[in-house]
mmCIF file of the protein (N, C-alpha, C, O) and its ligand, coordinates in Angstrom:
data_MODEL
# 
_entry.id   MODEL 
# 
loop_
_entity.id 
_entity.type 
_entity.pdbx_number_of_molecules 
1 polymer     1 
2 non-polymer 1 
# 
_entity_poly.entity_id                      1 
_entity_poly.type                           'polypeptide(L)' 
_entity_poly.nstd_linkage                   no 
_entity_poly.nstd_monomer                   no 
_entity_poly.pdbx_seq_one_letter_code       
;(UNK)(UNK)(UNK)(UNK)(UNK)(UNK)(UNK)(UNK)(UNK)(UNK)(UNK)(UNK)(UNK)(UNK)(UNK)(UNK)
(UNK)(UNK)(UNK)(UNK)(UNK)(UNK)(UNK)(UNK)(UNK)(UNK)(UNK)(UNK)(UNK)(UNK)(UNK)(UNK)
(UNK)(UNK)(UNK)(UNK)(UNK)(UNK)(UNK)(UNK)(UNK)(UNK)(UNK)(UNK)(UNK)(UNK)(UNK)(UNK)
(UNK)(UNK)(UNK)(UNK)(UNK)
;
_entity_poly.pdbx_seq_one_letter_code_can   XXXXXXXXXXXXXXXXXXXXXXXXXXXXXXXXXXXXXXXXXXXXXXXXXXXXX 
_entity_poly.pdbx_strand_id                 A 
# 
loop_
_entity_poly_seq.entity_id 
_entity_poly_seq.num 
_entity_poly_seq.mon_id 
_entity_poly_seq.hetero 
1 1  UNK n 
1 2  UNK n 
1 3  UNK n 
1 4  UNK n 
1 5  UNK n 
1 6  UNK n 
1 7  UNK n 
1 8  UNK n 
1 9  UNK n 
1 10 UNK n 
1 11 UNK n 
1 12 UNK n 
1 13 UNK n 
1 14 UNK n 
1 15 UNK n 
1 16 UNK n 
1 17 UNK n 
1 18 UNK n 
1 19 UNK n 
1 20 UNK n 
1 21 UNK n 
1 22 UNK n 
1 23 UNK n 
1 24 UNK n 
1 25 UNK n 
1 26 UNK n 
1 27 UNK n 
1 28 UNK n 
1 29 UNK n 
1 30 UNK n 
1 31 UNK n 
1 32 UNK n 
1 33 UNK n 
1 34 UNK n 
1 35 UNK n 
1 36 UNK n 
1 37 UNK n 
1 38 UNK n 
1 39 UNK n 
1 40 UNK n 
1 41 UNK n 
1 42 UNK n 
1 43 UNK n 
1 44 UNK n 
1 45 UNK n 
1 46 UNK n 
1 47 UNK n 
1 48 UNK n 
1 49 UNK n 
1 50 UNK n 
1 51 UNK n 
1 52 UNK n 
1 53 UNK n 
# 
loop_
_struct_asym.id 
_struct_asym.entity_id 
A 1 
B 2 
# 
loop_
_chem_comp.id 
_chem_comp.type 
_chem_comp.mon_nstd_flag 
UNK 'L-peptide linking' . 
ZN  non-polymer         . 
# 
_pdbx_entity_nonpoly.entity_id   2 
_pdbx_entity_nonpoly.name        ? 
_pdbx_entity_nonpoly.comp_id     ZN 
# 
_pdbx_nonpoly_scheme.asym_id         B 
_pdbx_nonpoly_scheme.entity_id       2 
_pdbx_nonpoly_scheme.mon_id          ZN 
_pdbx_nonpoly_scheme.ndb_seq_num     1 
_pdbx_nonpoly_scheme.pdb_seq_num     101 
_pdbx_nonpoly_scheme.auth_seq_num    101 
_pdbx_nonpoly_scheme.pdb_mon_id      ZN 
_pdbx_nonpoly_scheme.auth_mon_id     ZN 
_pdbx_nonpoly_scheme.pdb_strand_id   A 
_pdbx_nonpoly_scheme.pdb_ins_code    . 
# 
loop_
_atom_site.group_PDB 
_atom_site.id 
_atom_site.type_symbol 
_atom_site.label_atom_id 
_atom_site.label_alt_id 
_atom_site.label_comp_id 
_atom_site.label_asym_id 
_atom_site.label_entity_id 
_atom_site.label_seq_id 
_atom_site.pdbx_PDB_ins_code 
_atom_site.Cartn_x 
_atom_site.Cartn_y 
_atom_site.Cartn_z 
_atom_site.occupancy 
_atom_site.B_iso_or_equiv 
_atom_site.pdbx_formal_charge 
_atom_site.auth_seq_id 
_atom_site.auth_comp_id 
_atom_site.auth_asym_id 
_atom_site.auth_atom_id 
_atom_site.pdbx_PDB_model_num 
ATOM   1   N  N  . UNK A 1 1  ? -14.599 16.516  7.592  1.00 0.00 ? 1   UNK A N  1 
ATOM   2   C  CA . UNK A 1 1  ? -14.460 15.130  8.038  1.00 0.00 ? 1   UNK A CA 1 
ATOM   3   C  C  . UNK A 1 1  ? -13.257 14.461  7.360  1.00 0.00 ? 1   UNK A C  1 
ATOM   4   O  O  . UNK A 1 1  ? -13.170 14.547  6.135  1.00 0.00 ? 1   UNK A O  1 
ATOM   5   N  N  . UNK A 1 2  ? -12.348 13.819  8.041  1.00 0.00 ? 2   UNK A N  1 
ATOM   6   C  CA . UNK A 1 2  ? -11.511 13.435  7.876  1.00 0.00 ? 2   UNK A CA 1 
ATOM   7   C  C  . UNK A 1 2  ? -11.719 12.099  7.063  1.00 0.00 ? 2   UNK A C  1 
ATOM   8   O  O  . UNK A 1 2  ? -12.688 11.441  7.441  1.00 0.00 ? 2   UNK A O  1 
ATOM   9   N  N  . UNK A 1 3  ? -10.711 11.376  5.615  1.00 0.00 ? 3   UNK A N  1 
ATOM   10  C  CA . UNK A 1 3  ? -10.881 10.722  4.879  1.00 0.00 ? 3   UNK A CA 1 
ATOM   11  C  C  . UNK A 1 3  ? -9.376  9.764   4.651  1.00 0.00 ? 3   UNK A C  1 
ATOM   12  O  O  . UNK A 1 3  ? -8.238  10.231  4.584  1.00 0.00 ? 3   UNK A O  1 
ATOM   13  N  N  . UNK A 1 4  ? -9.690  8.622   4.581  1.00 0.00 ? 4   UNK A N  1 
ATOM   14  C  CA . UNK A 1 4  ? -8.771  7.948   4.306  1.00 0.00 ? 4   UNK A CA 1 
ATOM   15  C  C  . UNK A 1 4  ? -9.133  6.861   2.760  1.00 0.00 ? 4   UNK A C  1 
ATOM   16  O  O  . UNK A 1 4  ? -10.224 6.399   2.427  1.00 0.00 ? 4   UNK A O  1 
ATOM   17  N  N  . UNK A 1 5  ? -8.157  6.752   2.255  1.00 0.00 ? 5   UNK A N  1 
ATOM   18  C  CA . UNK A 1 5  ? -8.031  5.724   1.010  1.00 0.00 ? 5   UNK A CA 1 
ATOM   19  C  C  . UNK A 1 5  ? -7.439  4.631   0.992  1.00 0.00 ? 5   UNK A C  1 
ATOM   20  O  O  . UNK A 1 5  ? -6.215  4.748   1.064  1.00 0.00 ? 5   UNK A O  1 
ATOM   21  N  N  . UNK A 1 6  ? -7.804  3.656   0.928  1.00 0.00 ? 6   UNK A N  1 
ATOM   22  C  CA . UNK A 1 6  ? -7.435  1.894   0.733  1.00 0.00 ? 6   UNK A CA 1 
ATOM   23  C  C  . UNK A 1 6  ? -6.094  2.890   -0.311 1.00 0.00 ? 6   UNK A C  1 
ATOM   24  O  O  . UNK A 1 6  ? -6.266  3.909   -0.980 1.00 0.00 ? 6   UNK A O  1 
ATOM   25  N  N  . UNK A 1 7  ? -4.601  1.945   -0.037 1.00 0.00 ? 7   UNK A N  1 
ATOM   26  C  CA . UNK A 1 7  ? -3.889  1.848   -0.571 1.00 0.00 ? 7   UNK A CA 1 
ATOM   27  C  C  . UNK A 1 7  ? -3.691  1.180   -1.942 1.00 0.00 ? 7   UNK A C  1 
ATOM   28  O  O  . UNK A 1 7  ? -2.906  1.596   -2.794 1.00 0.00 ? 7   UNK A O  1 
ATOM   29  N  N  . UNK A 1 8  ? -4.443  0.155   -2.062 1.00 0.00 ? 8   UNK A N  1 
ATOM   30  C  CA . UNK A 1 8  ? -4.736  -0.622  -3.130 1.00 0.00 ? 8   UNK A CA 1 
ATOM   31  C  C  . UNK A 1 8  ? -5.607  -0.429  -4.050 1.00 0.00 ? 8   UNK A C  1 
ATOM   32  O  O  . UNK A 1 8  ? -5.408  -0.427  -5.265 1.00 0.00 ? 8   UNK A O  1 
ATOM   33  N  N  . UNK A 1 9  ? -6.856  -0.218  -3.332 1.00 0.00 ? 9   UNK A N  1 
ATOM   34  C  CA . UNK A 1 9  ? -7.650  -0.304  -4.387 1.00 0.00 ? 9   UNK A CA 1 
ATOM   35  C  C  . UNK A 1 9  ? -8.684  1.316   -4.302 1.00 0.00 ? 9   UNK A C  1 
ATOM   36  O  O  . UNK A 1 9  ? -9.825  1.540   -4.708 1.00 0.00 ? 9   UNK A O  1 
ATOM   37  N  N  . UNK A 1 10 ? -7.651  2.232   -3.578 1.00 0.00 ? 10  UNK A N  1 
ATOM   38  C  CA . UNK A 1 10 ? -7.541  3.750   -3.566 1.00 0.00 ? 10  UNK A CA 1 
ATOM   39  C  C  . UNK A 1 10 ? -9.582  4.103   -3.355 1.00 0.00 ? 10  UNK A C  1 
ATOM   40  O  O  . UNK A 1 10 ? -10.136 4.935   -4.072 1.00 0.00 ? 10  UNK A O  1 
ATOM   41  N  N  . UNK A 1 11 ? -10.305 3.346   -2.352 1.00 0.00 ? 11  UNK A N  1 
ATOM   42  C  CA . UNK A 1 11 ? -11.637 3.740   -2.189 1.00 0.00 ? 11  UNK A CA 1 
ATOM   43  C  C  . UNK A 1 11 ? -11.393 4.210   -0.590 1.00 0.00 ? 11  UNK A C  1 
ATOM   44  O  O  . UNK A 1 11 ? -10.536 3.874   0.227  1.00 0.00 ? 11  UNK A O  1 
ATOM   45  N  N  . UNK A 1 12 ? -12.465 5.083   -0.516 1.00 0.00 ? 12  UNK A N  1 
ATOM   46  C  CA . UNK A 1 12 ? -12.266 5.288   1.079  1.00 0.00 ? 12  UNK A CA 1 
ATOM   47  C  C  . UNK A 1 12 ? -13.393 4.450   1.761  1.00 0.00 ? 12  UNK A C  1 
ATOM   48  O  O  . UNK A 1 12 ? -14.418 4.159   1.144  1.00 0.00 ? 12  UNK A O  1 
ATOM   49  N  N  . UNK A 1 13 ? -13.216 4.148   2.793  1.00 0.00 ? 13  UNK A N  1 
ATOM   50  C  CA . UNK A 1 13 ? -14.023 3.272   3.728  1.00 0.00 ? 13  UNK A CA 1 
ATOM   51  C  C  . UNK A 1 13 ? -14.073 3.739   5.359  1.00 0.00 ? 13  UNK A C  1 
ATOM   52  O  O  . UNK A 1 13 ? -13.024 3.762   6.003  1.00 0.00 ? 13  UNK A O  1 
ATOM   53  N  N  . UNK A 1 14 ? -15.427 4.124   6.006  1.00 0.00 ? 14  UNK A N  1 
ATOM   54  C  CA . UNK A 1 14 ? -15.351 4.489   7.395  1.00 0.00 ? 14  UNK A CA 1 
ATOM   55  C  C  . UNK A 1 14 ? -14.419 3.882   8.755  1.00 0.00 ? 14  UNK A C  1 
ATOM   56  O  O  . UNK A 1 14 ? -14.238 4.367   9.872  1.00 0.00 ? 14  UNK A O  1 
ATOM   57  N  N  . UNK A 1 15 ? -13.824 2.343   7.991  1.00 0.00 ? 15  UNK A N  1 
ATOM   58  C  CA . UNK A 1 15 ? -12.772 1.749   8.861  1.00 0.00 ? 15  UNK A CA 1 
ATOM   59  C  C  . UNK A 1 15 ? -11.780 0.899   8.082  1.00 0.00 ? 15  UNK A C  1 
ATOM   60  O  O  . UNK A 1 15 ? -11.939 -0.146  7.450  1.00 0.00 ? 15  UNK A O  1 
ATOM   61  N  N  . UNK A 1 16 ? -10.760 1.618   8.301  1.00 0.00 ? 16  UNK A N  1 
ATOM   62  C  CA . UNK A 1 16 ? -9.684  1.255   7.425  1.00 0.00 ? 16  UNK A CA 1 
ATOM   63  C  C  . UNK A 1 16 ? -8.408  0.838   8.652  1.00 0.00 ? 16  UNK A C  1 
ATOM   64  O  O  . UNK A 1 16 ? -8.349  1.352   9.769  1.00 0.00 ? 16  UNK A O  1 
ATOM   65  N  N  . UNK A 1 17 ? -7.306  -0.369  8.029  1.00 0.00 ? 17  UNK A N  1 
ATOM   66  C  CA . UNK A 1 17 ? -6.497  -0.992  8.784  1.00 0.00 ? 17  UNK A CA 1 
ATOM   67  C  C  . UNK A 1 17 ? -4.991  -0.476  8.706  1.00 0.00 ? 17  UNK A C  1 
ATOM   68  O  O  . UNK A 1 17 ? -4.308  -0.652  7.698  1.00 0.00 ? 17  UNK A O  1 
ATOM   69  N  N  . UNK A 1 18 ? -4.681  -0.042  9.465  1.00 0.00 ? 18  UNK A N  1 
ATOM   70  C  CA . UNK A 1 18 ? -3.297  0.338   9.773  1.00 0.00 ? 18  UNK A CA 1 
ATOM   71  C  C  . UNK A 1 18 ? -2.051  -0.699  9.277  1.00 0.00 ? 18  UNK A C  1 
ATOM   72  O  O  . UNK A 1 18 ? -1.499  -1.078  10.311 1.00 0.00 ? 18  UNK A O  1 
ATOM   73  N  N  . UNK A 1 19 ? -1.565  -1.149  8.399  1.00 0.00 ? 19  UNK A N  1 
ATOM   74  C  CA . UNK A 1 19 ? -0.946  -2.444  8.201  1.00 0.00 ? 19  UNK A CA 1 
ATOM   75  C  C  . UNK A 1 19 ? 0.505   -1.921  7.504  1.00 0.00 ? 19  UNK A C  1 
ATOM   76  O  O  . UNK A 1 19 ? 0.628   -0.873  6.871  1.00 0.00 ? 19  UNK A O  1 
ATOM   77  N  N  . UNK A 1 20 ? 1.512   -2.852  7.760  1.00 0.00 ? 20  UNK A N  1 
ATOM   78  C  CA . UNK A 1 20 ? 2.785   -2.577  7.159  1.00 0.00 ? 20  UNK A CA 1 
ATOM   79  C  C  . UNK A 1 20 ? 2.667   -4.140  6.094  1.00 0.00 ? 20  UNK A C  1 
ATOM   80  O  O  . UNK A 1 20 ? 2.450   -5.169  6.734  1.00 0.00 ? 20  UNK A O  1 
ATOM   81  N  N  . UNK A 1 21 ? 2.826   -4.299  4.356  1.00 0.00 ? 21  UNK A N  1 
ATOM   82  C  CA . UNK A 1 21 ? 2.598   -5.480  4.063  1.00 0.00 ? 21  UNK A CA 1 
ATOM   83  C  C  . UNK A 1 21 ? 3.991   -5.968  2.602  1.00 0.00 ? 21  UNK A C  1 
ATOM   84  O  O  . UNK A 1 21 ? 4.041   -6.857  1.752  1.00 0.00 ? 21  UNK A O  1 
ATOM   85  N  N  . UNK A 1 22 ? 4.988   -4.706  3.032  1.00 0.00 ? 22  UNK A N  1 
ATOM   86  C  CA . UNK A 1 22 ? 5.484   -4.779  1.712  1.00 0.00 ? 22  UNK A CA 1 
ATOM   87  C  C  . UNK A 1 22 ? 6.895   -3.870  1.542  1.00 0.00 ? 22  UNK A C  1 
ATOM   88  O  O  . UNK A 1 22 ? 6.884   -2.906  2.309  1.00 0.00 ? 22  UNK A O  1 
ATOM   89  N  N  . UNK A 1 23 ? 8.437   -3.988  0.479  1.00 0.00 ? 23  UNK A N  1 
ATOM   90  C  CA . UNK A 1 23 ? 8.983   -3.554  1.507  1.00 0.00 ? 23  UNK A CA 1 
ATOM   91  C  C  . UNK A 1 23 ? 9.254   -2.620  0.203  1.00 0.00 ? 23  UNK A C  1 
ATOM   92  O  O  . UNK A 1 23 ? 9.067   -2.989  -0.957 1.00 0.00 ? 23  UNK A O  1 
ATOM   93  N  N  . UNK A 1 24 ? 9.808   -1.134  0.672  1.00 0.00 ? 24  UNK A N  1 
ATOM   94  C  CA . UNK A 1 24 ? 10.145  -0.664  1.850  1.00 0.00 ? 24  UNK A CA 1 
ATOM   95  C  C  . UNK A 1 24 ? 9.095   -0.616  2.799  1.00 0.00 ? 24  UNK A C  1 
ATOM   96  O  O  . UNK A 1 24 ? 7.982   -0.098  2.706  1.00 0.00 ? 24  UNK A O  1 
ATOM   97  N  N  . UNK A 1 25 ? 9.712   -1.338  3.874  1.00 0.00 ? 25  UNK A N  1 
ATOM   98  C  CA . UNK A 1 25 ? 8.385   -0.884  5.083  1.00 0.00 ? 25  UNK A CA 1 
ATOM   99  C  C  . UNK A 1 25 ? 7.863   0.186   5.475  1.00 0.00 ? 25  UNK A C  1 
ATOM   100 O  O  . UNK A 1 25 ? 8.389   0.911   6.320  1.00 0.00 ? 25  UNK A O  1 
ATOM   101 N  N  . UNK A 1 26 ? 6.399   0.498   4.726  1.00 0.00 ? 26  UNK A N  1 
ATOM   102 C  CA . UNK A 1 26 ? 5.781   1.477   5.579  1.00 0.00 ? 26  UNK A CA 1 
ATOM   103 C  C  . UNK A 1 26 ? 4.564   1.772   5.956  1.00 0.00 ? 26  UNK A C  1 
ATOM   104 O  O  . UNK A 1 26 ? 3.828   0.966   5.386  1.00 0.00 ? 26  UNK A O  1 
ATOM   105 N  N  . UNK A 1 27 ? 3.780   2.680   6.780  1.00 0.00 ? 27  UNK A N  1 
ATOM   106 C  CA . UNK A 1 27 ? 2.459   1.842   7.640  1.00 0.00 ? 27  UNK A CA 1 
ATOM   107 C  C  . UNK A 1 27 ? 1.217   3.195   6.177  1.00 0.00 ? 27  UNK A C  1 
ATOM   108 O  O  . UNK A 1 27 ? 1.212   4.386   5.867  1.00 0.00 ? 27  UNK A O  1 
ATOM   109 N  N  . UNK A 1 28 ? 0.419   1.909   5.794  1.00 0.00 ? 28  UNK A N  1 
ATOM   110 C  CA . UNK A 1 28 ? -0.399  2.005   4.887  1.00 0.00 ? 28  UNK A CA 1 
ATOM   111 C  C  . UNK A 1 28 ? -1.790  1.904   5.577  1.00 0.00 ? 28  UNK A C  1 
ATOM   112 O  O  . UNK A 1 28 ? -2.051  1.401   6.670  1.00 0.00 ? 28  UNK A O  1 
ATOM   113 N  N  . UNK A 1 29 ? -2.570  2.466   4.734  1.00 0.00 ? 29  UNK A N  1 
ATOM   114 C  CA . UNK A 1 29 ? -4.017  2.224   5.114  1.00 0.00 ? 29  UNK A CA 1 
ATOM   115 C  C  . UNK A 1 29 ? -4.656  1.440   4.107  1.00 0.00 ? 29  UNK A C  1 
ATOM   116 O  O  . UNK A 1 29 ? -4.621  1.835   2.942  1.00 0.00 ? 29  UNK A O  1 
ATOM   117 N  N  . UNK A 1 30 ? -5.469  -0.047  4.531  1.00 0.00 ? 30  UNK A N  1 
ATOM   118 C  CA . UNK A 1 30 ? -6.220  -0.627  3.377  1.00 0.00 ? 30  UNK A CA 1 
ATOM   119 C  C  . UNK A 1 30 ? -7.376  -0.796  4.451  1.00 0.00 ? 30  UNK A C  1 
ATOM   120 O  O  . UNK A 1 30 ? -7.508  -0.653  5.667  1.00 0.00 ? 30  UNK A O  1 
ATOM   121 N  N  . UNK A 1 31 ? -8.200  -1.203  3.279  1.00 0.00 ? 31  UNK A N  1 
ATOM   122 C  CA . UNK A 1 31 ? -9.955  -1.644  3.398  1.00 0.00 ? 31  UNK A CA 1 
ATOM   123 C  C  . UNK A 1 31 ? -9.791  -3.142  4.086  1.00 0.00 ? 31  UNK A C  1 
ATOM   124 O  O  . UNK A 1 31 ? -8.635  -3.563  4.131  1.00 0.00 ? 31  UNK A O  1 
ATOM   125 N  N  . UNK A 1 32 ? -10.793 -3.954  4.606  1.00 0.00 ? 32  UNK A N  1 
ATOM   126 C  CA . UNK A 1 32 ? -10.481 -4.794  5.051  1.00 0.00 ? 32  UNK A CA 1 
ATOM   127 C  C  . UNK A 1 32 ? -10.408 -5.820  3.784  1.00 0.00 ? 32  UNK A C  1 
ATOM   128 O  O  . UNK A 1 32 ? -9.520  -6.669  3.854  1.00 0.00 ? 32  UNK A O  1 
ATOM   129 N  N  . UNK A 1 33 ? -11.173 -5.829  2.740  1.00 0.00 ? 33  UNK A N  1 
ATOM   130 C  CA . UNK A 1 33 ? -10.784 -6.774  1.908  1.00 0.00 ? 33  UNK A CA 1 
ATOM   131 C  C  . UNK A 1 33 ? -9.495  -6.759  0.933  1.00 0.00 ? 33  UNK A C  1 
ATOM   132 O  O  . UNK A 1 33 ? -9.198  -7.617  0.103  1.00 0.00 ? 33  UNK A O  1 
ATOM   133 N  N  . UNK A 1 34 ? -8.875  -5.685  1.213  1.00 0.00 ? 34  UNK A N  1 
ATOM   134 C  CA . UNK A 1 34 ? -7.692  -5.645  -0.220 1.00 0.00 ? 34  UNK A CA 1 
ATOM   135 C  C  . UNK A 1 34 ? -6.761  -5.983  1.644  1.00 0.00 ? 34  UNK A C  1 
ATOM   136 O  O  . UNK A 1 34 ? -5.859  -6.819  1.598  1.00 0.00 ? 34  UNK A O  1 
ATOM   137 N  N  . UNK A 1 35 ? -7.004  -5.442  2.817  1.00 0.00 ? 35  UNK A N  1 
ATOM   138 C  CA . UNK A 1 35 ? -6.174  -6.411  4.157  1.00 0.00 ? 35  UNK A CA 1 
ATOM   139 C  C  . UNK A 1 35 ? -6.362  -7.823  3.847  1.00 0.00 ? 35  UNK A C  1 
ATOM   140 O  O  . UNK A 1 35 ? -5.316  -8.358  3.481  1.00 0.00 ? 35  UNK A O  1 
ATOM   141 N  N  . UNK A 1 36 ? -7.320  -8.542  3.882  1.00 0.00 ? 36  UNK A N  1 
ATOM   142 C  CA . UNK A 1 36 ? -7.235  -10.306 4.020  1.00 0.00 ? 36  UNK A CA 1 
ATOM   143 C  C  . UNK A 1 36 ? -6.909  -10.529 3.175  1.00 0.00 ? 36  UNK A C  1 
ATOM   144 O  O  . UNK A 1 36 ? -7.313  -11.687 3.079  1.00 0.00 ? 36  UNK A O  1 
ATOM   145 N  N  . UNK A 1 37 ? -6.111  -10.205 1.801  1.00 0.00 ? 37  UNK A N  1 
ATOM   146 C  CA . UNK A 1 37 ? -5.629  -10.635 0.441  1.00 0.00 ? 37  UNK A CA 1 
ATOM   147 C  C  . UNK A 1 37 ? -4.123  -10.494 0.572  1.00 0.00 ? 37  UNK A C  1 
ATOM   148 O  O  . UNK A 1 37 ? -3.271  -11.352 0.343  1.00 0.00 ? 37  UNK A O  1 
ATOM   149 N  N  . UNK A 1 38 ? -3.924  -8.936  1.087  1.00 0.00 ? 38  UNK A N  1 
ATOM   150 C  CA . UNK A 1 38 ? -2.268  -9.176  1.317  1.00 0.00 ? 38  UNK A CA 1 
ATOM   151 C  C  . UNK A 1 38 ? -1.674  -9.660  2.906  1.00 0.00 ? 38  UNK A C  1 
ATOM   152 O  O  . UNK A 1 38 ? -0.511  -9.639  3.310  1.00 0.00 ? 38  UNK A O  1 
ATOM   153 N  N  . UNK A 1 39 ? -2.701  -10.016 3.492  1.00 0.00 ? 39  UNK A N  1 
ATOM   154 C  CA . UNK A 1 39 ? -1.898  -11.175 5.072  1.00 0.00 ? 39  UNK A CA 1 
ATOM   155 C  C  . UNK A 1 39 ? -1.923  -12.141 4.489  1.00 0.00 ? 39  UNK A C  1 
ATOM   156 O  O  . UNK A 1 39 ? -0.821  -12.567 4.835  1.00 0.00 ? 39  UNK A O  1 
ATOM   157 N  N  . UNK A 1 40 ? -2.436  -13.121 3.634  1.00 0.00 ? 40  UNK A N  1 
ATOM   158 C  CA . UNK A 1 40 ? -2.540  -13.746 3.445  1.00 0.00 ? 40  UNK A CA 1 
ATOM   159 C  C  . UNK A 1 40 ? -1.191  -14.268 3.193  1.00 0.00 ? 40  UNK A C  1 
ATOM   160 O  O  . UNK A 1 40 ? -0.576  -13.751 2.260  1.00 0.00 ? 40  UNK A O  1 
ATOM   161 N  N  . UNK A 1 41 ? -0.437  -15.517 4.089  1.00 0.00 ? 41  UNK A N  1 
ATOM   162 C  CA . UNK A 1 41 ? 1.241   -15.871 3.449  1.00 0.00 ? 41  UNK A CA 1 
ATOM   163 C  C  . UNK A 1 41 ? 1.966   -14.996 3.356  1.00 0.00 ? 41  UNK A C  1 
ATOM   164 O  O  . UNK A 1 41 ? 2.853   -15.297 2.557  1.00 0.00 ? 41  UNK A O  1 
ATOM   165 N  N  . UNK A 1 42 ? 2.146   -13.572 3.937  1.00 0.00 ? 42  UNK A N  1 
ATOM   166 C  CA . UNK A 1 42 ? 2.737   -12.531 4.291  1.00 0.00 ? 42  UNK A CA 1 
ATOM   167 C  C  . UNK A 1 42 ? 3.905   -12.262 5.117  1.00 0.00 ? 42  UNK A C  1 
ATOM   168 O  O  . UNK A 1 42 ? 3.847   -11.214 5.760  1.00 0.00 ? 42  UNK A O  1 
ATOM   169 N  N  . UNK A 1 43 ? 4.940   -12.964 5.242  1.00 0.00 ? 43  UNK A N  1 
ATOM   170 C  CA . UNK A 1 43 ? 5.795   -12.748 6.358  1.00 0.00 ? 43  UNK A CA 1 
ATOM   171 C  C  . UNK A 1 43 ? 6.280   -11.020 6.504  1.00 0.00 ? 43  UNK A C  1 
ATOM   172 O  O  . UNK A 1 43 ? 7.201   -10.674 7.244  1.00 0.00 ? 43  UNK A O  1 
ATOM   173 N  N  . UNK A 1 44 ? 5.611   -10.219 5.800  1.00 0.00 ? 44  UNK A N  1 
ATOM   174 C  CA . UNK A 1 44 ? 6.146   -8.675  5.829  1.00 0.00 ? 44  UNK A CA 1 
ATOM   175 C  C  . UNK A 1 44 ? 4.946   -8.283  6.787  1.00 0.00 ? 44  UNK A C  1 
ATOM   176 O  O  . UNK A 1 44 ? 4.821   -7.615  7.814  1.00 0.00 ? 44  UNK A O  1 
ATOM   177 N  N  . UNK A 1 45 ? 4.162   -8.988  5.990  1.00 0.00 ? 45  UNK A N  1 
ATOM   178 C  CA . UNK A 1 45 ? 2.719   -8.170  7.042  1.00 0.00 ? 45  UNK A CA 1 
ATOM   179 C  C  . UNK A 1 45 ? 2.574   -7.799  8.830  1.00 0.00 ? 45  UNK A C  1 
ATOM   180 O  O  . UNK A 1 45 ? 2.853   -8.707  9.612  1.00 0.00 ? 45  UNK A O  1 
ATOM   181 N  N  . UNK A 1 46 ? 2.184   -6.607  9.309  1.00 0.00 ? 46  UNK A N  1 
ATOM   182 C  CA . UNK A 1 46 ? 2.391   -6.295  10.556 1.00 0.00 ? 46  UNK A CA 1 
ATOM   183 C  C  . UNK A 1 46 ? 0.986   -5.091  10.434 1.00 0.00 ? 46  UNK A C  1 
ATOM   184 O  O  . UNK A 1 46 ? 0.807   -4.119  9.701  1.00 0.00 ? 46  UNK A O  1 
ATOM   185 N  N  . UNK A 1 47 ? 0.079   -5.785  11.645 1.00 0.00 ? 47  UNK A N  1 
ATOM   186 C  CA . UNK A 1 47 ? -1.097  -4.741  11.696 1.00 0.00 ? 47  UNK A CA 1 
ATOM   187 C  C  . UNK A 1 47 ? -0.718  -3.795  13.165 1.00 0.00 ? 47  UNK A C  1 
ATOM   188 O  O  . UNK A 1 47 ? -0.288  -4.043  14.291 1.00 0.00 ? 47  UNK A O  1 
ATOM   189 N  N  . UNK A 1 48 ? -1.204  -2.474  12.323 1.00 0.00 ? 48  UNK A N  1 
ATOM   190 C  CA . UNK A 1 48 ? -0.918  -0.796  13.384 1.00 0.00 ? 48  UNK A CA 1 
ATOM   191 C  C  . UNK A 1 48 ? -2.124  -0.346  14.109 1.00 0.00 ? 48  UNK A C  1 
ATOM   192 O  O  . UNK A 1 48 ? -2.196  0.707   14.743 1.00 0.00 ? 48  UNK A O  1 
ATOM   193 N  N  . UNK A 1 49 ? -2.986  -1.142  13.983 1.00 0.00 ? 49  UNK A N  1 
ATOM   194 C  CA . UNK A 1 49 ? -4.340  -0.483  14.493 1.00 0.00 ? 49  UNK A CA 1 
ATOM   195 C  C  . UNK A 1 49 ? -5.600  -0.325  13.372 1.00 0.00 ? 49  UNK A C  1 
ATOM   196 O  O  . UNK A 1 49 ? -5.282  -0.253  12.185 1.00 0.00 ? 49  UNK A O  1 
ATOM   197 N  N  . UNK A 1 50 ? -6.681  -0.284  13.658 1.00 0.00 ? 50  UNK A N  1 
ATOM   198 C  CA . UNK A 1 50 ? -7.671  0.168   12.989 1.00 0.00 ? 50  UNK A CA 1 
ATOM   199 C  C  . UNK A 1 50 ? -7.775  1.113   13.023 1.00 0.00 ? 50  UNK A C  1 
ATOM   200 O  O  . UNK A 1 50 ? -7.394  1.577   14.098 1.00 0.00 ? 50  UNK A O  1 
ATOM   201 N  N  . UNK A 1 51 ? -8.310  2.143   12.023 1.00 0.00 ? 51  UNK A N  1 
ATOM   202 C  CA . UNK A 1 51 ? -8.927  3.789   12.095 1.00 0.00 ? 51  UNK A CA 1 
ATOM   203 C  C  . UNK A 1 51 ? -10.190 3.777   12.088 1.00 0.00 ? 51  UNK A C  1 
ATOM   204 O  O  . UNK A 1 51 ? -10.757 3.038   11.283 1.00 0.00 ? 51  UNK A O  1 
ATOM   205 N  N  . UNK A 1 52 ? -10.722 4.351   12.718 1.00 0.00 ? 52  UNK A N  1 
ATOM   206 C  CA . UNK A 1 52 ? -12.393 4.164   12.477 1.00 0.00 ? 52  UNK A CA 1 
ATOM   207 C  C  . UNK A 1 52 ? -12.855 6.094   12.612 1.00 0.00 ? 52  UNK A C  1 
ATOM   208 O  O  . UNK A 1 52 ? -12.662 6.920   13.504 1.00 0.00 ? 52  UNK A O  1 
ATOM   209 N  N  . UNK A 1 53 ? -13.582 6.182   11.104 1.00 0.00 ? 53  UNK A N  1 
ATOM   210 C  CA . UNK A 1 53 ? -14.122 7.374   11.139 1.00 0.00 ? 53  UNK A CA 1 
ATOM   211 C  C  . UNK A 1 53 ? -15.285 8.479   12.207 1.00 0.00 ? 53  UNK A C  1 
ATOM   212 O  O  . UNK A 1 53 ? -15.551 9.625   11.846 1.00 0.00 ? 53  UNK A O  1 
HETATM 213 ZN ZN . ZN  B 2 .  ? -8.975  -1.684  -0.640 1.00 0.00 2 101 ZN  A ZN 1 
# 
């Protein structure tokens, strides 16, 4: 079974967010709560999709 890790706070979670939030730009996977912390006032931020396990 395939596994992904929050970029931030490196836990895996069954649905994780596709997001670009920081530069160099590149497309990361976070949890949804370490997501609503860095959109937050984000002009880098750009969401890629959800992954869902
Ligand atoms: Zn996280």
């Amino acid at each position: 079974m395939r596994k992904k890790h929050c970029e931030i706070c490196s836990k895996d979670f069954d649905t994780m967010y596709r997001v670009q939030y920081k530069q160099p730009k590149a497309w990361v996977f976070l949890c949804e709560s370490c997501l609503l912390k860095v959109k937050k006032d984000n002009p880098l931020y750009k969401y890629g999709g959800t992954w869902k396990r």
